[in-house]
Each structure stands twice: as C-alpha cells, then as structure tokens.
C-alpha positions as CSV (number, residue, x, y, z in Angstrom):
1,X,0.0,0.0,0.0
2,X,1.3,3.6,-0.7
3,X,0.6,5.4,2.4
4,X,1.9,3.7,5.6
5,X,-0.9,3.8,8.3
6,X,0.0,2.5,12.0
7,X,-2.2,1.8,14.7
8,X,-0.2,3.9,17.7
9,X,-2.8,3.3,20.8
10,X,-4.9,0.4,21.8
11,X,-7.6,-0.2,25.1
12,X,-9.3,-2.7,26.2
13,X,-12.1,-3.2,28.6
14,X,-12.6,-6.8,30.8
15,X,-14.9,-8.9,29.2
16,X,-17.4,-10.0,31.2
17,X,-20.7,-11.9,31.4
18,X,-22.6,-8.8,32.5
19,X,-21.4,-6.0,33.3
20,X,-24.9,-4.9,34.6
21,X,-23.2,-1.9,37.2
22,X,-21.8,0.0,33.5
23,X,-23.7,1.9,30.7
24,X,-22.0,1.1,27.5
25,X,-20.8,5.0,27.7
26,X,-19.2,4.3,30.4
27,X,-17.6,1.6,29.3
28,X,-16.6,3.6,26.3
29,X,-15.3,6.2,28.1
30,X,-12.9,3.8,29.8
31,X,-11.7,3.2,26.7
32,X,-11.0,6.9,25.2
33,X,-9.1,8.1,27.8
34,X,-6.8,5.9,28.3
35,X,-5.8,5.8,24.4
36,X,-5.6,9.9,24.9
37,X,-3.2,9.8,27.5
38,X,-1.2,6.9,25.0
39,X,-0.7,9.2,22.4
40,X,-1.0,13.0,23.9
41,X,-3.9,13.8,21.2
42,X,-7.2,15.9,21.9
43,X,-10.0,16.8,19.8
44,X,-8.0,20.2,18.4
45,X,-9.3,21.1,14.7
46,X,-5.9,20.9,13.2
47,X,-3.9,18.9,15.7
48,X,-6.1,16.2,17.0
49,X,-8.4,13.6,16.0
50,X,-9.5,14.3,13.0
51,X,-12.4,11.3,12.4
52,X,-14.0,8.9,15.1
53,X,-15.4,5.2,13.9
54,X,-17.7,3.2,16.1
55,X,-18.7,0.2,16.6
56,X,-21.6,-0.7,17.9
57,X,-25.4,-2.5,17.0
58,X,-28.9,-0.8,17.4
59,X,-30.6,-4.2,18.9
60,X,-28.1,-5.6,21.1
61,X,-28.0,-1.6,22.7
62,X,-31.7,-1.6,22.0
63,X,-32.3,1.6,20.5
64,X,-32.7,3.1,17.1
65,X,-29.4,4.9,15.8
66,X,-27.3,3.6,18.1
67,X,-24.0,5.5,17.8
68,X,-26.2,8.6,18.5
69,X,-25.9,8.0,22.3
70,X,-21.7,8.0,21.8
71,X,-21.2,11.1,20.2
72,X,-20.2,12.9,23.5
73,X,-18.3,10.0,24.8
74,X,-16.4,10.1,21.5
75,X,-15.3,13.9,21.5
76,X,-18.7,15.4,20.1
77,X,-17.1,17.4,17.9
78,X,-18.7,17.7,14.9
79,X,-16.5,16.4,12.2
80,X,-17.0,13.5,10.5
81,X,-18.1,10.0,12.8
82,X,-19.4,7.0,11.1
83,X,-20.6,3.7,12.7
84,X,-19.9,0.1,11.4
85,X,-22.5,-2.3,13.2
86,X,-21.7,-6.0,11.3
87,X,-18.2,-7.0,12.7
88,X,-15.9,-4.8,14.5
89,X,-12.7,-5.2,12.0
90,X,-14.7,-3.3,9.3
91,X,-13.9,-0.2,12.0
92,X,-10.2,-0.5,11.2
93,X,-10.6,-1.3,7.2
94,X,-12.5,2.1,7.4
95,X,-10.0,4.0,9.6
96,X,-7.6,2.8,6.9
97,X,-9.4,3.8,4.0
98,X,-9.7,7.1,5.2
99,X,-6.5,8.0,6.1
100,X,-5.1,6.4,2.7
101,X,-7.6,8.4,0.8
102,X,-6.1,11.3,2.3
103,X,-8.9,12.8,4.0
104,X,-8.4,11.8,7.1
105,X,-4.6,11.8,9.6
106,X,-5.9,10.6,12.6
107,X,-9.2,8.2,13.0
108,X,-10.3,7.2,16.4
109,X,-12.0,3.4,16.9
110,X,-13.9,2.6,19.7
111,X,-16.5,-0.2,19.8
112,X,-18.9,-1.6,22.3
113,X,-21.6,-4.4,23.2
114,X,-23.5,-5.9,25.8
115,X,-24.7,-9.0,24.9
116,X,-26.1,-9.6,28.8
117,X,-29.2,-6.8,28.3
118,X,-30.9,-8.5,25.6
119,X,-33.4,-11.8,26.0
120,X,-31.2,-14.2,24.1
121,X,-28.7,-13.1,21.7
122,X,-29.8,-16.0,18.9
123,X,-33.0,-13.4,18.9
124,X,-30.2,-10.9,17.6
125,X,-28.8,-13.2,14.9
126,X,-32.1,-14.7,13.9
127,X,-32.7,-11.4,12.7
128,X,-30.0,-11.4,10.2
129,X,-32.1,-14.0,8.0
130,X,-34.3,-13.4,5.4
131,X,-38.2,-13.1,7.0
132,X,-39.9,-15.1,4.4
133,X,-37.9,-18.3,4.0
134,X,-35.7,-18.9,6.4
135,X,-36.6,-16.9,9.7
136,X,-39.0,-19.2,9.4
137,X,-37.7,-22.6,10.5
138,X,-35.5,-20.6,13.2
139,X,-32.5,-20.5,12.1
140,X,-29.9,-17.9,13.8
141,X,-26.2,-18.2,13.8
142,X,-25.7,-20.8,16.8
143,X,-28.1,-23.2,14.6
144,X,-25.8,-22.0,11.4
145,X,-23.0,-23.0,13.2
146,X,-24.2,-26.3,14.4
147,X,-24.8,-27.5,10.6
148,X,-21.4,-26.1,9.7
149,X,-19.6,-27.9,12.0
150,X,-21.4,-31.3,11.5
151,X,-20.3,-30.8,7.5
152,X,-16.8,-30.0,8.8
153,X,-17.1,-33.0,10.7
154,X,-18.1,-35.1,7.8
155,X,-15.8,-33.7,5.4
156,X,-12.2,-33.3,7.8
157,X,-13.0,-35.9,10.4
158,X,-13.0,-33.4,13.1
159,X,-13.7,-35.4,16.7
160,X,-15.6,-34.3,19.2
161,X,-12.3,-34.8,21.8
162,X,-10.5,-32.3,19.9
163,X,-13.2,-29.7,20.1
164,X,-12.9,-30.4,23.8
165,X,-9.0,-29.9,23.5
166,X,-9.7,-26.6,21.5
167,X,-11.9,-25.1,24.7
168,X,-9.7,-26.2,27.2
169,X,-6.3,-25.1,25.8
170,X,-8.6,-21.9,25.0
171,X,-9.4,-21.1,29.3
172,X,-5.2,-22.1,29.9
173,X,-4.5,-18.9,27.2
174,X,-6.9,-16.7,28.6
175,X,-5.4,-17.2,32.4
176,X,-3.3,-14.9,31.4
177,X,-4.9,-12.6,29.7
178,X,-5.9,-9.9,32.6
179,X,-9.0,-8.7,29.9
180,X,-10.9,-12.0,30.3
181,X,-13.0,-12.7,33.7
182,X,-15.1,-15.4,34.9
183,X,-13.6,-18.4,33.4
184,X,-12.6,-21.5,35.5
185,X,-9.9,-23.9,34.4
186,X,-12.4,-26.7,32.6
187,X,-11.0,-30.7,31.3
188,X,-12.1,-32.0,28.1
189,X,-14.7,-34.4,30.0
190,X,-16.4,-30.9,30.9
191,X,-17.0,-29.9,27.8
192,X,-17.9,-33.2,26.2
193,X,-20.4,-33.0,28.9
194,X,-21.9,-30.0,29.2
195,X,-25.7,-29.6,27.3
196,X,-26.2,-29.5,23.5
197,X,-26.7,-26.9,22.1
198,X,-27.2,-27.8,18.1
199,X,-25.7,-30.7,17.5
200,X,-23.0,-31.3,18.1
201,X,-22.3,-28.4,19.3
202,X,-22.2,-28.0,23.4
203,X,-22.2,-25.5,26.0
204,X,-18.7,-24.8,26.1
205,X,-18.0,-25.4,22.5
206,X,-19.7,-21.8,22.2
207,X,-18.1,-17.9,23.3
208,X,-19.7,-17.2,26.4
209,X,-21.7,-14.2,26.5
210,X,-19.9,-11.4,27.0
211,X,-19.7,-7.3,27.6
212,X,-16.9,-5.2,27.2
213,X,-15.7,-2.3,24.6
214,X,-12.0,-1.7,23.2
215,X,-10.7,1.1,20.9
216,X,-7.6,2.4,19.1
217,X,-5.7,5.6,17.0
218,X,-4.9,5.0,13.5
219,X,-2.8,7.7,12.3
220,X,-1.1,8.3,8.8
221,X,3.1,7.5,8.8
222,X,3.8,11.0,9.4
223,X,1.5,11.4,12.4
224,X,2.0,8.3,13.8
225,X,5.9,8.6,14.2
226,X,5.1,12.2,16.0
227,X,2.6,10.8,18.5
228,X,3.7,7.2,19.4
229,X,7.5,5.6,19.2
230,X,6.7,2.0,17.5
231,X,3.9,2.3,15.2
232,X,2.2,-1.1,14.3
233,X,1.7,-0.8,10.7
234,X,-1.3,-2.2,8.6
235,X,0.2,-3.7,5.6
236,X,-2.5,-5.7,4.1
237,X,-6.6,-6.2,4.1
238,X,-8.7,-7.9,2.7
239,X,-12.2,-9.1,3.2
240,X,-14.9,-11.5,1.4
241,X,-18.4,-12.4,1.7
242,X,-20.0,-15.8,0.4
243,X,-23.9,-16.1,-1.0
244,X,-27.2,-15.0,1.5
245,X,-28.7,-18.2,1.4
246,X,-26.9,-21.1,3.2
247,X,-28.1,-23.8,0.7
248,X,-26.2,-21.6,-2.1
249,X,-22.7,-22.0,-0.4
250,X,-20.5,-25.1,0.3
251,X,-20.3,-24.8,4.4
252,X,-17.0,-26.8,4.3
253,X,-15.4,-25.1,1.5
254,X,-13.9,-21.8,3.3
255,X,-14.8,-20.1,0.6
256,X,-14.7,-16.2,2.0
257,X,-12.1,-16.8,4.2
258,X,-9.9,-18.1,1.0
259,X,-10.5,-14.5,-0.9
260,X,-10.5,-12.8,1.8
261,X,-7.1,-13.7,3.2
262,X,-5.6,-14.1,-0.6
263,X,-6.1,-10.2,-1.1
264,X,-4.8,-9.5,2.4
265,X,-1.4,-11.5,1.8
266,X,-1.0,-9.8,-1.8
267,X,-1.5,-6.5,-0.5
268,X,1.1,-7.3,2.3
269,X,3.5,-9.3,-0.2
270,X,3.4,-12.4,1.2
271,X,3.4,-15.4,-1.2
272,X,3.4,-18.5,1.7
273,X,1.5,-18.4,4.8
274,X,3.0,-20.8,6.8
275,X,5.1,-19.9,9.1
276,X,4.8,-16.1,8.2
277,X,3.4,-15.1,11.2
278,X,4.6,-14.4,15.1
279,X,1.5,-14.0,16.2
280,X,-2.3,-15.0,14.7
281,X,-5.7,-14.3,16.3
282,X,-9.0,-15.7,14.7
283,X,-12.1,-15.4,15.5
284,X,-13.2,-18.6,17.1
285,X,-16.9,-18.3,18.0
286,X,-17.4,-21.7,18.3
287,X,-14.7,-24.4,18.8
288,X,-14.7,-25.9,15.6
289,X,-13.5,-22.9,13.7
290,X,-10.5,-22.6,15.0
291,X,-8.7,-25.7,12.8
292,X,-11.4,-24.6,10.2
293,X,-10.0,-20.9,10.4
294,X,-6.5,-21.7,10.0
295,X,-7.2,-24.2,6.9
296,X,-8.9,-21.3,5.0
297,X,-6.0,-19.1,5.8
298,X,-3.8,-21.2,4.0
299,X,-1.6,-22.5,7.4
300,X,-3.3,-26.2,8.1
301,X,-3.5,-27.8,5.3
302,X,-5.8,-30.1,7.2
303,X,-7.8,-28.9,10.5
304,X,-7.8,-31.7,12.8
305,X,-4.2,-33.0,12.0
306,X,-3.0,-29.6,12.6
307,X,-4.7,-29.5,16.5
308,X,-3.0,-33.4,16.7
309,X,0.4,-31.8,15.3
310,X,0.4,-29.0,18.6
311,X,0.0,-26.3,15.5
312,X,-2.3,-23.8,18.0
313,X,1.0,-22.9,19.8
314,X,3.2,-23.8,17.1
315,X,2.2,-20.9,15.2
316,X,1.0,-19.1,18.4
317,X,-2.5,-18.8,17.5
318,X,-5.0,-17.2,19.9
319,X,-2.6,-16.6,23.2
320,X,-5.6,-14.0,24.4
321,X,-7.4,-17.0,24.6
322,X,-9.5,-16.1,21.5
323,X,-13.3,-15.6,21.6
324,X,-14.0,-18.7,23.4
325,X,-12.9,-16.9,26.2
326,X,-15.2,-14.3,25.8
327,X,-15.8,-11.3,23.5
328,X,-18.8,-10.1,22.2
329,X,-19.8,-11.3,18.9
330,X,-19.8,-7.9,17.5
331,X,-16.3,-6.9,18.7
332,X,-14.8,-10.3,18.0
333,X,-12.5,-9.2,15.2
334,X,-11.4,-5.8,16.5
335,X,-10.3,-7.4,19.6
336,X,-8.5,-9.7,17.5
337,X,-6.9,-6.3,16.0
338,X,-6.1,-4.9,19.3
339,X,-4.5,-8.4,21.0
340,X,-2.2,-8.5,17.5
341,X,-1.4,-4.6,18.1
342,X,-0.7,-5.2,21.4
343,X,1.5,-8.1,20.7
344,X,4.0,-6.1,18.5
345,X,4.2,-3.4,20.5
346,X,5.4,-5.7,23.0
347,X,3.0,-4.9,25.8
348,X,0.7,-8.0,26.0
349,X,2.3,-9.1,29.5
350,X,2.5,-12.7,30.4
351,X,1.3,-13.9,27.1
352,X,3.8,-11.7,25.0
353,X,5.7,-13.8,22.5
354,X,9.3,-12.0,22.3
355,X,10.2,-10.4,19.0
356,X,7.2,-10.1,17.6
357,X,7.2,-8.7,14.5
358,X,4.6,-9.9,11.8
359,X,0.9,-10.8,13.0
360,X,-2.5,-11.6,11.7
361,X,-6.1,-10.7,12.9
362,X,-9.4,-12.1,11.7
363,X,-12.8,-11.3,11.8
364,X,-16.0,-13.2,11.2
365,X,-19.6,-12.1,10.6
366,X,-23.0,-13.8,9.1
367,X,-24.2,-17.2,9.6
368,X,-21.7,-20.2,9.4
369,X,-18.6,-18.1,8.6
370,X,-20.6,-15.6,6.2
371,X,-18.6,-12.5,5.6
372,X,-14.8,-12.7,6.7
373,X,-11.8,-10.3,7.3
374,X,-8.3,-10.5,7.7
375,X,-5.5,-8.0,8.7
376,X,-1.8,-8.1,8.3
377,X,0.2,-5.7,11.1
378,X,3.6,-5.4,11.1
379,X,6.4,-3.2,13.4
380,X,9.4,-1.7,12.0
C-alpha cells in the first residue's frame, strides 16, 4: 500500500458476562481516555483527531441509531463520525481507507456491546435471515453453526475430543490474559459433557456471552511517528463475503475466508502463509472454527491433523485465549486487531511472545462463517 498507516494506541475493557453496574458509555469512556493519555492527542481542529469510527449495534443496545448516544463519549465534535454495526474489524478497514484516501490523519475506533441486556442473543442473529424463508424454520447463527460444524465433521473428520481440546487449551490462554474474567480452568470431560446446544455443538463449545468495549488511534506514517514511538503498521486487508442463502454455499469449502485472506497476503507481499506469522488471532466463536480458520487461511493444510500436530501454539494462534474466552460477537474481530497490536508493541504481558514482529487478525460475521476479514500488522 502507498501510504503507511500504523495503529499507535490500543484499550481494552474486561470482558465480562454482565457488566450490569456500566452503561455502555461508560464503558466507552474507559476506553477513550486511556488511548488519549497513550498518544497525547485531543480533539484540536488541526492537531487532534480528526475522524472517530464506532462500533456498535442498534438491537443488542436496544435503541434506534445507536451510535447517536456515543457522540459525547467520543469527542462530540462535529467532524465527521461513522458507525460500522456487522463486525468490528470493518472499523479498522474504514480508519484505513480514510487516512489512505487522504482525508483523514488521525481516526479514532472505539467499539462496544452488551450481549447480557438482551433476551437471548440468537433473537439478535435470527434477525440477520431473510423473513420469508428462512426466519422461518428458526435458524440464527448458533443453529448455522451447528450445521457447519457437522459438514466439517463429515468432510475433515473433526472429533468431538479435539473440540474439547480446543476449549480447554482456550481457558489455559486466557489465564493470562488480565481482559478475560469469569472463566474457570475446565477438562475435556467438561466440555464433552456440558448440554447441547445444536448438534454437536455443546455449551462450552460456544463464546460465552460477553460485555466489554476496546478502541484504538490510526494515524497516517507521518502522524503516527510524532505521537507514538513503534507504530504497528497495517500492511495488508482484505475481506470476502460468500452467498445469503446457506443452501447456495458449500459450508466446508472456506470459501470467504480463502479470498479474503488471498487479497490481504498480496496487499502485504506475502506469497506463503506458513510460518509467516509471530503471532495470529481468529475469530473462534465456536470451537470448531478454530482448525477450520486456519485451513482457509492457507496455514493447516488439514484442520484436525493440525490441532494433533500441537500447530495452536506452534504458530501461536490465539494466546488472548480467542473468543471462546469471551468477546462479544460484534467486537470479535477488533479485539482480534487490538490483541495483535498489542503483541507487536510488545505490551501484551504474560502472554507476549518476544520479538514479535509480523501478525495476523481475523474477523468473522453472518451465519456459518458468512462475511470474513483478515488483517496483516507489522512493526518496524
């Protein structure tokens, strides 16, 4: 790409299962400040931030419109702010574009969600499906899921023991991690246990609901060097989204996921995936995507023989402890973003790999694996 833009502040919220005592502007507020006092910036006309990006979704904060009820959290002041409500990444793809357009020098990102306030959030995915043929028969994403992992079952011979190993490996990463609360050390006989939830798919197979928020600065080369000392640069993007109608798409086939993460390795100039990475964080909602994941970005050539071979911390893949340790479903990629940042600048504590220098971040939207991301970050 021909205008370097590094990510120069990232924040992160805990995640937890309900974070009932917090308004989400409170809990976005916890994240601004702390990446103003990073970077030294304000909300100055011709110094400061220039655009603001947020993340957020009208029916999981129940209300019309709503990034309307951020606007004074994030700076209110009136230059351009746009929301992106389908998967969090998109924020930082839009940051991007802006500030390679030339518009834009600095882009503030801050997203939120509360899963915890609403009934059930299957409600909120059921609504993603078209009303007339198959809201219907009830499908929302867990259910979506449920018949993508049995076809990755069928066609990879995925087990059910090493979706257990996935979960538990999963709770030892995210020990570590001081963002993710609430989890207790599980075995693999816990999860094989615990109730179905669409077959065969259990309990702890799934992300556990979660609240939080997390943010960071995008700034162009020239900015970036003047308001932070190791800029983490974005050198390639690239996203993809496969057919509406799940009986149009092959749910085995990785088919978004393969585009998407071709255009992001061109745009970066990498021609072999494996082993091109320090550090990689997907998006693993449910615990077969993880092996899944990594075969449609081009590092497992085969899922479960990967997860026998010890590849998860071979190629370091989700040391945050991924999404099975709890992010909400809308932020799920951006946190991914923020956990890679926060890797090569070398501030991600007890689960830091040393050196760090090239990672990847991915994000996942839509039923079964739907619309996917991927973002290449590198330091200097």
């Amino acid at each position: 790409m021909s205008r370097r833009v590094g990510i120069c502040a990232v924040a992160q919220s805990t995640y937890e299962r309900e974070k009932w005592y917090e308004r989400f502007q409170g809990m976005c507020l916890e994240i601004l400040e702390p990446l103003l006092e990073q970077t030294g910036l304000d909300f100055a006309e011709d110094t400061g931030i220039n655009m603001t990006v947020s993340a957020s979704d009208d029916v999981f904060d129940a209300r019309t419109i709503s990034d309307n009820g951020m606007t004074d959290v994030l700076g209110g002041h009136l230059r351009c702010e746009e929301k992106i409500a389908q998967e969090g990444i998109q924020a930082v793809y839009y940051g991007l574009a802006a500030i390679l357009s030339g518009h834009q020098d600095v882009v503030l990102i801050i997203g939120h969600c509360k899963e915890s306030q609403g009934e059930s959030r299957n409600q909120v995915s059921h609504l993603a499906f078209d009303p007339f043929y198959t809201r219907p028969v009830g499908l929302d994403y867990l259910t979506a899921a449920g018949l993508q992992a049995r076809a990755y079952q069928k066609a990879k011979g995925l087990t059910d023991d090493q979706m257990a190993q996935v979960v538990v490996r999963c709770r030892e990463k995210a020990a570590k991690n001081p963002h993710t609360q609430d989890l207790t050390p599980i075995t693999a006989q816990d999860v094989n246990n615990s109730p179905l939830l669409a077959d065969p798919l259990r309990q702890l197979h799934a992300y556990p609901v979660s609240d939080g928020s997390v943010g960071m600065i995008l700034a162009s080369e020239e900015r970036a060097k003047k308001i932070c000392k190791n800029p983490v640069w974005i050198t390639g993007v690239g996203n993809c989204m496969d057919s509406f109608f799940m009986g149009d798409r092959d749910l085995a086939s990785n088919f978004a996921l393969k585009k998407a993460a071709q255009r992001a390795y061109k745009r970066a100039g990498i021609d072999n995936p494996q082993g091109a990475f320090d550090v990689i964080e997907v998006s693993d909602q449910y615990a077969y995507q993880q092996p899944m994941w990594m075969e449609g970005l081009g590092i497992a050539e085969s899922g479960p023989v990967w997860l026998d071979k010890g590849g998860p911390d071979k190629d370091r893949v989700n040391l945050s402890g991924g999404m099975l340790a709890g992010n909400p479903l809308l932020l799920g990629g951006l946190v991914r973003a923020a956990e890679a940042a926060t890797q090569l600048m070398g501030q991600a504590g007890e689960r830091q790999v040393d050196g760090a220098r090239r990672a990847l971040a991915h994000g996942v939207m839509g039923p079964a694996g739907q619309f996917h991301s991927v973002l290449i970050l590198e330091r200097d």
